[in-house]
N, C-alpha and C positions, 0 to 999 in steps of 0.2 A: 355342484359346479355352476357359477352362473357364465349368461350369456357374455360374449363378446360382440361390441359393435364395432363393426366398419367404419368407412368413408360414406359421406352422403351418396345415395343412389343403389350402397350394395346389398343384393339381397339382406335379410332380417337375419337375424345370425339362429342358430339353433339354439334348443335347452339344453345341449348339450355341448358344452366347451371341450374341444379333445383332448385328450392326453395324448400324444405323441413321442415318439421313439424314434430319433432321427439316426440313420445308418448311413454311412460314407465312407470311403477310403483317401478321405484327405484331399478329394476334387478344388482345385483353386474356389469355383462357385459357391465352395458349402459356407463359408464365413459368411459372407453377406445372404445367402439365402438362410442359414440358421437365427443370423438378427433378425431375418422378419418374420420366420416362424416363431420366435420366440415373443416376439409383439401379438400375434394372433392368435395362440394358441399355448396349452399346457407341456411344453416343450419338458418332461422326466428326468430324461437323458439323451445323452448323443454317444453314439459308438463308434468307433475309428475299427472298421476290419484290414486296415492296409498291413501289411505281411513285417513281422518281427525281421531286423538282420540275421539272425540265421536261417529264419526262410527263405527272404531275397537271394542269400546264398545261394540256397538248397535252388529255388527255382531258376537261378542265372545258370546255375552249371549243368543243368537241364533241358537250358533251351537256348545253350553258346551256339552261334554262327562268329565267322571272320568278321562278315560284313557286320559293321556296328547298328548299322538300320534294320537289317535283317534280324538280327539279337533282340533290337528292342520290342519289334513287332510279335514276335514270339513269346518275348516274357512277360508281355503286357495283355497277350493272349494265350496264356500257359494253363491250359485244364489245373495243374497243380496247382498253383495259384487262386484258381479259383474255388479250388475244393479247399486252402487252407484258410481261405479268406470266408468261405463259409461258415467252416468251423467254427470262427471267432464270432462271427456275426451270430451263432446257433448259441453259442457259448453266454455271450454278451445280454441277446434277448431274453432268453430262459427265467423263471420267477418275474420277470417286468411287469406290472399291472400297468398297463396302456392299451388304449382303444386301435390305436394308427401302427404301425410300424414304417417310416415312410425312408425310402430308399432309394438313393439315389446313382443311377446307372446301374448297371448290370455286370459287376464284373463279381458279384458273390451273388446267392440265394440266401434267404430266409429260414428256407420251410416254414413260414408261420401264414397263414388263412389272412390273419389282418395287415399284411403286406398292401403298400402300396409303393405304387415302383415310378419314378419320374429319368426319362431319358432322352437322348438329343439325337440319338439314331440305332437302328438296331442292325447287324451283323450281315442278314440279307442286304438289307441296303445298301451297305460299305460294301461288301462284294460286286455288288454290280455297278457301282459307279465311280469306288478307288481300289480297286483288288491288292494296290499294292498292304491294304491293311489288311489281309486276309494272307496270314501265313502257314495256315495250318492245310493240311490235305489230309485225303482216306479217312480213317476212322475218329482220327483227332479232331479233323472238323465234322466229322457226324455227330460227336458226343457234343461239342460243341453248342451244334446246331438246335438238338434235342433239347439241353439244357436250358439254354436261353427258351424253346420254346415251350417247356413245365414250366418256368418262372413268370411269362406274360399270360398263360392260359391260367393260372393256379392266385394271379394279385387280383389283392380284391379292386384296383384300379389304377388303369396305367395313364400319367400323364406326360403326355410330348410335348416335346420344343416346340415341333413345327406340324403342318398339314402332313406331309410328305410322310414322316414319320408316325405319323396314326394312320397312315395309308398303308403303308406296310404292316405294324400290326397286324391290322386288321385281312388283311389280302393277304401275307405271307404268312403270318401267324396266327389266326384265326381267332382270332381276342375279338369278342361280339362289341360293336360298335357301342354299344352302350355304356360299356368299361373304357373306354377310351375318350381323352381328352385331349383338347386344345389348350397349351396353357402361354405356351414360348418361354423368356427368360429375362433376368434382370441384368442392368450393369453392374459389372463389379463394383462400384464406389458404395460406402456408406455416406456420403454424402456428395453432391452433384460439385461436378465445378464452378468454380465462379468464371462466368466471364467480362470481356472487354477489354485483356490486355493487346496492347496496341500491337500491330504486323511489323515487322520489320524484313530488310533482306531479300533475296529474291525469290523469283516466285517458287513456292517447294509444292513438291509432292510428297506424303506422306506411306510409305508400306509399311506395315508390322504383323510379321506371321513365323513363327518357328519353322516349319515344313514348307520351305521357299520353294520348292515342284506342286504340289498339290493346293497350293496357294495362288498358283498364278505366277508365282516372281518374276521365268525367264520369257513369258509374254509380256509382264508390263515393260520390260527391260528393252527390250524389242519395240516394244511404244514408244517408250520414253526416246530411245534413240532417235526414231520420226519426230519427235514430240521437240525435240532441242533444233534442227533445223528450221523450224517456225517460232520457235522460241529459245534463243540460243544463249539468254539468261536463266531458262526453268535448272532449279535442280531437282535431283529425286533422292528423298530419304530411307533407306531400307533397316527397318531396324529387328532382329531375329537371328535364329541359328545361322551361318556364317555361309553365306550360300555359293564358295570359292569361284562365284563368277569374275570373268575376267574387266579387268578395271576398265571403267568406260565415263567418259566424258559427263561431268555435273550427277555423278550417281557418290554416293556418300554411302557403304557399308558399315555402320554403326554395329554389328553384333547385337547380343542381349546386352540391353538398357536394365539398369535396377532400379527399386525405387520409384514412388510411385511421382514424386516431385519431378525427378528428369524426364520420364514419361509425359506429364502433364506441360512440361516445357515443351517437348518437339510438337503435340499436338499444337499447342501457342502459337510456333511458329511455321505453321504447315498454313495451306492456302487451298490444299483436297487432300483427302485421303483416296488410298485405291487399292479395293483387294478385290482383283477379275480373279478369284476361286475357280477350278476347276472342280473340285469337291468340299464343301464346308456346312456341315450338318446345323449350325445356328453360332456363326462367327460372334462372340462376344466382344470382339476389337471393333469390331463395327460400331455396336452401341456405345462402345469406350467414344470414337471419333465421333458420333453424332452428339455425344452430351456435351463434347468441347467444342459444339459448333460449326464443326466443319462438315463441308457439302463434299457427298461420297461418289464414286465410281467404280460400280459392281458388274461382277454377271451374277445372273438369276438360276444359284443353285441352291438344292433343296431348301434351309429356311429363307435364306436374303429376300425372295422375295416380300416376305410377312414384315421382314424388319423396316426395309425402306418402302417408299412410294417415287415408283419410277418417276421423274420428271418433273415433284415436288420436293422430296429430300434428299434424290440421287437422279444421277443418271445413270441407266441397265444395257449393258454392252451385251448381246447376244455370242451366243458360243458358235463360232461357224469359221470360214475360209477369212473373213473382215475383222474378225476381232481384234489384231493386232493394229488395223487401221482406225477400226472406229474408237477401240482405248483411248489412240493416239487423241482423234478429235474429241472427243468427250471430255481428255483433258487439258487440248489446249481450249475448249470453250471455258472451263469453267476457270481457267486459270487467266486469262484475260476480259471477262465479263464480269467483274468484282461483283456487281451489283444482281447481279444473277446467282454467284454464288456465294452471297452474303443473305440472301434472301432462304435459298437451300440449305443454309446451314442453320438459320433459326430456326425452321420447322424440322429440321431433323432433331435439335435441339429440342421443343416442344415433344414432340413422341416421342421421344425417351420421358420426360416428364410426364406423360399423360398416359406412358403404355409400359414399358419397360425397365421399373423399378424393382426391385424383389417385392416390395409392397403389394404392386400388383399383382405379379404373380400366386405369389400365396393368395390375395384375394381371391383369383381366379380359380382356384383349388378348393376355398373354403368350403363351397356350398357341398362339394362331392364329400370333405374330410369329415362335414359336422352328420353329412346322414351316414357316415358309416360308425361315425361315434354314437348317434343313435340310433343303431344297431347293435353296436357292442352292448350299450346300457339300458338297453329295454327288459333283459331278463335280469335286471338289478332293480327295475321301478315297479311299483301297482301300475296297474292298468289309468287308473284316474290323474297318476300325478306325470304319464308320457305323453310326450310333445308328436303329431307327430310329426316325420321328419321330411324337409323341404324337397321337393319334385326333382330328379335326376337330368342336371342340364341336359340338354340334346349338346348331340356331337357340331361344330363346325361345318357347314357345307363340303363336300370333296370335291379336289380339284374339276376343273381349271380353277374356282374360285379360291380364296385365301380365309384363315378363321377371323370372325366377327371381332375377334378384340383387336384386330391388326389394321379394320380397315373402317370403324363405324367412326368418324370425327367427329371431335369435339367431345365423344363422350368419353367417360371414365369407364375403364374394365371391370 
């Protein structure tokens, strides 16, 4: 196999080009993150373990509640599910000759040693800081628990979205800091937008998030309401699961948008985006709004922080008794200071170019995927003709600090 080169400045690639075996269950992320493994690497095969219609079945009528929220929480966290989706995933790998096995989230296992596992939050985590994703009690979530924690102690390396989340790992789960990684995440586009279409219209706000409670919605809503007697032309855009708030003055419930063209339209004619998150593990709507140039307004939960730079590409509303006031000013500053928020919206643009492609990401993966490829191929070579294999990154600083690819400017990941 010969070597693969990078981007100027990325480490020297290995002797060993990996072969990889990519496992998903149909994640929106995996298209554009399989395009850029497939550029860096000996990409085999890809396997879909997401569950046959008669399973879905079998596991819906298993884990039926009334409440349709409650249903989904449970089938999307159903032990069953997860043991049939390992099956396939056991089924799928078996006979593979590939160095990698690389897997994305956690909702099946392996059992295979060359496991490596890429995730945006782990189980602990969501329990302490949105319970409501946590539907399981007693033994269902001890099995649970256990599971998830053979699968991060047993991969030959596990790489996170965000700080936060190798924080856990590591603390909750006991995965030795050295198997753990900083990686984050790309936007979804295979190709960046263009920009320069012209504003029109009045001044908008942008929101777009399915889960309009754990998103923030009926805060910004509350803002926005302040936000319109100082600005009594602003509108606000909400575009996601249907959030049956009641109708209010310059607020516009769009539903789900299809389509990646209408999508790219509201961002056009949006002026800020704003997702104050209450919980959001590494929001990809965000990087969606920072590549179409617009200047954001967040709070600072688990990844957001990594993604923006407070007060260069956003501005970060604190979670407290003020949030619904300082939302408010936050956006009526950036919504009457054009030139402020035309300025934040090209450097959010730039980090996304410079940090948040799937490009990068996988770069940022390379150096751990090719020494564990030269690991797998050392007892295939003599001795005279192995490489050997490049120094195991150090982990990211732990908080308070943020990982090195999120905050060093200028440079390339």
């Amino acid at each position: 196999m010969t070597p693969s080169a990078g981007p100027p400045g990325t480490p020297a690639p290995s002797s060993v080009r990996p072969r990889v075996l990519l496992a998903d269950r149909g994640d929106p992320l995996v298209g554009a993150l399989s395009s850029a493994m497939r550029d860096r690497f000996d990409v085999v095969a890809q396997l879909d373990t997401e569950l046959s219609q008669p399973e879905r079945l079998l596991v819906a009528a298993t884990t039926f509640r009334p409440d349709r929220g409650r249903w989904a929480e449970r089938f999307f966290k159903s032990n069953l599910g997860v043991t049939l989706r390992s099956r396939r995933a056991r089924a799928g790998i078996a006979g593979e000759s590939v160095d990698v096995v690389f897997q994305t989230h956690a909702l099946f296992a392996t059992s295979d040693p060359r496991t490596v596992m890429y995730v945006d939050c782990t189980h602990r985590q969501s329990m302490e800081q949105w319970p409501q994703w946590n539907p399981l009690r007693g033994r269902a979530l001890d099995r649970w628990l256990a599971r998830e924690l053979h699968q991060y102690q047993q991969a030959a390396h596990v790489f996170a979205f965000s700080q936060e989340t190798a924080d856990s790992l590591v603390e909750q789960y006991g995965v030795p800091e050295e198997r753990v990684s900083v990686v984050g995440a790309g936007v979804n586009f295979q190709q960046l937008p263009v920009l320069g279409r012209p504003r029109t219209g009045p001044p908008t706000v942008l929101f777009v998030g399915n889960d309009f409670e754990r998103k923030g919605g009926a805060q910004l809503l509350e803002a926005f309401a302040r936000l319109r007697r100082r600005v009594p032309e602003a509108r606000l855009r909400v575009v996601g699961t249907p959030s049956h708030a009641p109708a209010q003055d310059g607020v516009e419930h769009l539903g789900r948008v299809e389509g990646r063209g209408a999508m790219s339209a509201l961002y056009a004619e949006a002026d800020v985006f704003c997702l104050p998150s209450l919980y959001d593990p590494f929001p990809g709507v965000l990087l969606e709004a920072m590549a179409h140039g617009l200047p954001c307004v967040v709070t600072p939960t688990c990844g957001v922080p990594e993604i923006v730079e407070d007060g260069v590409t956003a501005l970060t509303v604190p979670r407290g008794p003020s949030t619904v006031d300082d939302l408010a000013a936050a956006l009526e500053r950036l919504l009457l200071d054009r030139a402020t928020a035309t300025a934040m919206g090209r450097r959010g643009r730039q980090r996304v170019e410079d940090r948040f492609t799937w490009a990068h990401v996988v770069e940022r993966m390379a150096p751990t995927l090719e020494r564990l490829a030269d690991q797998e191929a050392r007892p295939r070579t003599t001795p005279s003709s192995t490489t050997p294999s490049p120094p195991t990154i150090p982990r990211p600083p732990r908080r308070p600090s943020v990982p090195s690819f999120a905050t060093t400017r200028g440079a390339r990941p």
